[in-house]
C-alpha positions, 0 to 999 in steps of 0.5 A: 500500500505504498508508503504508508506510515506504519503503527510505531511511526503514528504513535510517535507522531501522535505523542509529539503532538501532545505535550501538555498532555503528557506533562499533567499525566507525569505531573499526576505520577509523579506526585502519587510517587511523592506522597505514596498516593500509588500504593496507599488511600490518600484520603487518609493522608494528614495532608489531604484537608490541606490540599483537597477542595471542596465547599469546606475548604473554600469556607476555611480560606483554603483558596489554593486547593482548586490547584493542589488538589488537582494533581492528587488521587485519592485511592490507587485503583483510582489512578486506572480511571484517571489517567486513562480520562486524559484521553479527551484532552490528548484527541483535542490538544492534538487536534486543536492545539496545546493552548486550547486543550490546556484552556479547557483543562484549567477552565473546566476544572477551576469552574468544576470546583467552584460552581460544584461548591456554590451549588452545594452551599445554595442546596444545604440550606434546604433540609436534604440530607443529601446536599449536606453530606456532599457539602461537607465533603471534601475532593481530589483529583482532575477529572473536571478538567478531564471532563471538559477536556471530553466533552470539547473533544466529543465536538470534535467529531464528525456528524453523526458521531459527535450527537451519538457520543454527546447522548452517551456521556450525558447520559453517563454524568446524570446517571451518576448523578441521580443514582450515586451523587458523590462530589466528583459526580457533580464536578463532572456535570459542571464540566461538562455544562461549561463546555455546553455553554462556551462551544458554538459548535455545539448549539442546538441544530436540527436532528434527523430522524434515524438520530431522534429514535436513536436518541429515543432508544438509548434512553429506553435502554438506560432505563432498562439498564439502570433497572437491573444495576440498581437492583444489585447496586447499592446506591447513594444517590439524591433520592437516598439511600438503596440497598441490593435485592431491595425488590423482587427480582423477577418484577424487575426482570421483567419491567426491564423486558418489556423496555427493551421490546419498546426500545426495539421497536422505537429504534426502527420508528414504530408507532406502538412502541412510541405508544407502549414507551408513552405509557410508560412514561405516564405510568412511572411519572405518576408514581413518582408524583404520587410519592412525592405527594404523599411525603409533603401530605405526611409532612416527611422531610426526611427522605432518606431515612423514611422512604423504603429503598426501591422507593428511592429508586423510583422516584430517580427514575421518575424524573428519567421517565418525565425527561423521556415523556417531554422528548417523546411528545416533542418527536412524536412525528418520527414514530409513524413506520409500521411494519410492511410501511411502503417507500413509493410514492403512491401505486408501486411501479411495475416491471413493464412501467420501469423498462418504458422508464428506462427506454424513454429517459435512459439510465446507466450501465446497470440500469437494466438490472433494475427489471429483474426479479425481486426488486421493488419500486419506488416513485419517488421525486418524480423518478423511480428507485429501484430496491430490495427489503433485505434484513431491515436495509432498504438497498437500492440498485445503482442509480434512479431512474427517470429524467436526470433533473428529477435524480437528485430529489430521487435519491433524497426522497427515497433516504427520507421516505426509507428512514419513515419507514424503519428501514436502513437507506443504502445505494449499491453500485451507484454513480458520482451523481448519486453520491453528489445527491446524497447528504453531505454527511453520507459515507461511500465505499468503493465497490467496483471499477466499470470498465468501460469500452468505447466503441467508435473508431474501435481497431484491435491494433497494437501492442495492447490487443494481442490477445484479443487478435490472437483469439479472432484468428485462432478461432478463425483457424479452428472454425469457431462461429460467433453468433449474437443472438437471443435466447429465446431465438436459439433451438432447444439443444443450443438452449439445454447446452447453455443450461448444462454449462450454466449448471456445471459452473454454478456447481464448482462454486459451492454456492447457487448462482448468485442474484441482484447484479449478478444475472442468471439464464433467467435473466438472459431469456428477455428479448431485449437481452443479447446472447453471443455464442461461439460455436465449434464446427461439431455445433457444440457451444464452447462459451456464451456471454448475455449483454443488457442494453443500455438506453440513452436518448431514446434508443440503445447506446450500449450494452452491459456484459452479465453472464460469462459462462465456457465449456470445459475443454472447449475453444481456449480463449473463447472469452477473449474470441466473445467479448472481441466480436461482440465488440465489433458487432456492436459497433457496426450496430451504432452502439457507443460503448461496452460495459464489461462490468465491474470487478468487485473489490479489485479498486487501487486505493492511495497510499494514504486510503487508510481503514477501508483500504486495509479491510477492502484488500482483506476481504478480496484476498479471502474471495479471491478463491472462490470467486476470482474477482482480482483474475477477473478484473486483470482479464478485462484489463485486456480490452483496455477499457477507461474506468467509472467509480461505482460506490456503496453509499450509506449514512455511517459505519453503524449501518454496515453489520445491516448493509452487509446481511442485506447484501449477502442475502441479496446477491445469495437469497437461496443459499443455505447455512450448509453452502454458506459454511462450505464455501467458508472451508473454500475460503480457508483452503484458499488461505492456505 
């Protein structure tokens, strides 16, 4: 791959870019050698209450210890979570700089200590035993700063990552909050709210779809979560004091179930999951209202000491439930898919309708693929998408259909219409005006290279069309016949020979013949569809191809090669003999070009690619055995065809466990667990 960095050269590049970093994580080391923080609780040390922090110190005029107590730690296991949490302010300092990264560390951890004492001084005034615990509490270490360090690197991500990563760490310091409420959980939020309010970047701004039922589903899962922990969890949190097994396990058990079906079904937008989690919702924020009326009806101050502990657990909950509700009630458009919910605009087309489409206004050069078996229609922004419904993933084939200035609103309204729906929007095999369609924050794979044979002025002279000329006269030596023709046209003994070879190479494979853009004799007998044979002078067929057609202003501009199928011990280079004649033939016809399609995974990536790269050579080495795409791709190089880029489209790499499951059923709808797992062996085998 070039000249690509290696592992030990990225890390040091990375270390060089992180100083202050590096210097506090040190600084933090180096003090728990001193005082022996390393090996033993410093919390016990006689000179913790000179340098921790905390509303008693500040009272007692202590006014150094928001420094000196940011470098000490209070327990050794602690130092683990410590100085693993310098992350954040590593990804920002070398992302943005030492002077920013050390601003958000001292920032946040100055204003993590005093706001946490102010708020702690207003709350113990109040008779909440809870707020004068935490108030006389005292605290060490860095994990304000670390916090704000986390959450101005969370900004740095890219979309949609950056929401998802937000939703998680909030997530975490409110939960932390709530259910354990020490002093350091309370730093943590006020670091972190700091950030909220200083970064521009992350102000409010419009949330898809797919992220407001992500959003929906992590809540219920928390909730879910949370169930289960504190019920062997002991917590100390605002609400009081909880001990294990506190209720009945089973209870829990299955409330927890039960929300996580919901969760489940919120996740792909359903309208009885928002229902059922809206009921919930009521349900616990009732329960928690009619609590907290029953303590101010018996007038109970003390909540710790006279609410039972599963009690206090729900009334926690109750304001996570009372949060879902408002969020619930604000998205509610986001939950209307149902299952079966269709994408088309209106009536579905039909297959005859999408090859009128196709003839009138053109298409690319896997259009006509659009008319085979198991795909679906969608009249979408005036033109036509067509795809498969495969394990959750609406996976579209190649590019829209219809007039190319309606195109673009395609590709937009079927994402938008895909996502209503519950289902993963994708496009296979598409072109570079698909992937300027698609929104800006959409990622692409690249899938294949078409190659691309142009017609006009066609000569096999040359170096470079040796092979092709040498099949041409060789076949002409021999009496080997060309004849383009249509299935259909053929005899029945020629139509039982194609089906014989057809089966023979099919069963080599271990694997049925494989489906989507990848055709079949099924396929090929369609009137519109080529065949060119080469036969032998005893009439025996030594290899066929099929060609699609494709349309471009009203009439036939070129054709697609699909199958490729020889007779063992036939003509030798009868595929080169095909592809060679066919070429001229159609060229004679008028046609413009011959797409000899793309080789999947054979793509030459940059040195400086990266992941995609790494993993793309991976699986192609793994195929290679079975299917031979590489040796594929290297014999098409023989026609010297120019290239077109086709691409995976899809919104982000969460998609891709979905989007292959599709694909795999897609391209293979009939193979079984049994073929599956013995090309598997394949594999292996070729491997070694």
């Amino acid at each position: 791959m070039g000249d690509r960095p290696g592992p030990a050269q990225r890390a040091t590049h990375f270390l060089r870019r992180i100083p202050a970093t590096l210097a506090l994580m040190l600084a933090v080391i180096a003090v728990g050698v001193a005082w022996q923080g390393l090996w033993t609780s410093f919390a016990h040390s006689p000179v913790y209450d000179t340098v921790a922090y905390g509303l008693p110190a500040l009272e007692a005029g202590r006014w150094w210890t928001p420094l000196t107590g940011t470098f000490f730690v209070n327990e050794p296991w602690v130092y683990v979570f410590t100085l693993t949490g310098f992350w954040g302010m590593a990804y920002l300092e070398f992302r943005r700089g030492s002077r920013v990264a050390l601003a958000y560390f001292a920032g946040g951890q100055l204003f993590a200590v005093l706001a946490t004492s102010l708020l702690l001084w207003l709350c113990a005034m109040l008779p909440w035993p809870w707020a004068e615990t935490q108030a006389a509490a005292l605290d060490v270490g860095p994990s304000g700063g670390t916090m704000a360090c986390i959450a101005a690197a969370l900004a740095l991500f890219v979309s949609p990552w950056r929401l998802r990563a937000w939703i998680v760490l909030i997530a975490f310091i409110f939960l932390a909050v709530l259910f354990w409420g020490a002093l350091a959980d309370l730093e943590h939020v006020m670091g972190v709210l700091l950030v909220l309010a200083i970064d521009r970047s992350l102000r409010p701004q419009r949330v898809s779809v797919r992220e407001q039922r992500l959003i929906a589903f992590v809540t219920m899962v928390v909730l879910a979560a949370v169930q289960l922990v504190t019920l062997v969890v002991p917590t100390t949190g605002p609400f009081g004091v909880t001990v294990p097994y506190a209720a009945p396990w089973f209870d829990v058990t299955f409330d927890a179930v039960v929300v996580l079906i919901a969760a489940n079904g919120m996740r792909r937008g359903r309208r009885w999951a928002w229902i059922v989690s809206v009921a919930l919702s009521v349900l616990n924020v009732l329960i928690g209202v009619g609590l907290i009326t029953l303590i101010a009806i018996a007038g109970i101050t003390d909540v710790e000491a006279t609410v039972d502990a599963d009690l206090s657990v729900t009334l926690a909950t109750s304001v996570l439930w009372a949060m879902l509700l408002v969020y619930l009630l604000l998205v509610r458009r986001a939950f209307r898919a149902h299952r079966g919910a269709r994408i088309s605009d209106g009536a579905r087309a039909t297959r005859e309708e999408v090859k009128e489409e196709i003839r009138t206004h053109g298409g690319g050069t896997l259009s006509w693929m659009a008319t085979w078996e198991n795909n679906i229609y969608a009249r979408v922004g005036g033109g036509i998408v067509a795809y498969q419904r495969r394990a959750g993933v609406a996976l579209a084939l190649a590019d829209p259909l219809g007039p190319e200035e309606v195109r673009p609103a395609a590709v937009r309204e079927f994402i938008a219409r895909a996502e209503h729906a519950g289902l993963i929007p994708c496009f296979f095999s598409a072109g570079d005006a698909t992937r300027a369609a698609v929104p800006a924050d959409w990622r692409s794979i690249v899938v294949a290279d078409d190659t691309i044979v142009d017609l006009p002025g066609l000569a096999f002279t040359g170096k470079s069309w040796a092979a092709v000329r040498t099949s041409l006269n060789r076949a002409e030596r021999e009496g080997v016949q060309f004849r383009l023709t249509r299935l259909r046209d053929e005899p029945w003994g020629i139509q039982q020979q194609l089906r014989a070879i057809s089966e023979s190479w099919v069963g080599d494979k271990g694997l049925p013949e494989m489906g989507f853009t990848l055709g079949t004799l099924t396929e090929a007998d369609d009137p519109e569809v080529r065949l060119a044979l080469a036969v032998s002078p005893e009439g025996n067929v030594d290899g066929f191809l099929s060609w699609l057609p494709i349309y471009g202003e009203g009439r036939v501009r070129g054709w697609t090669l699909d199958l490729m199928r020889r007779r063992d011990g036939g003509f030798g280079p009868v595929m080169e003999f095909l592809i060679g004649s066919s070429a001229k033939a159609f060229a004679e016809e008028g046609a413009e070009i011959l797409s000899l399609s793309g080789a999947p995974l054979t793509h030459e990536y940059p040195a400086d690619a990266g992941v995609i790269a790494d993993v793309t050579d991976w699986v192609a080495g793994m195929l290679e055995p079975v299917y031979g795409f590489a040796s594929l791709h290297r014999f098409k190089e023989k026609f010297n065809p120019r290239y077109e880029t086709m691409y995976l489209l899809y919104r982000d790499e969460s998609d891709l466990t979905r989007i292959a499951a599709a694909l795999t059923r897609a391209f293979l709808p009939t193979a079984t667990l049994r073929q599956f797992a013995g090309a598997g062996l394949e594999l292996v085998r070729g491997e070694h």
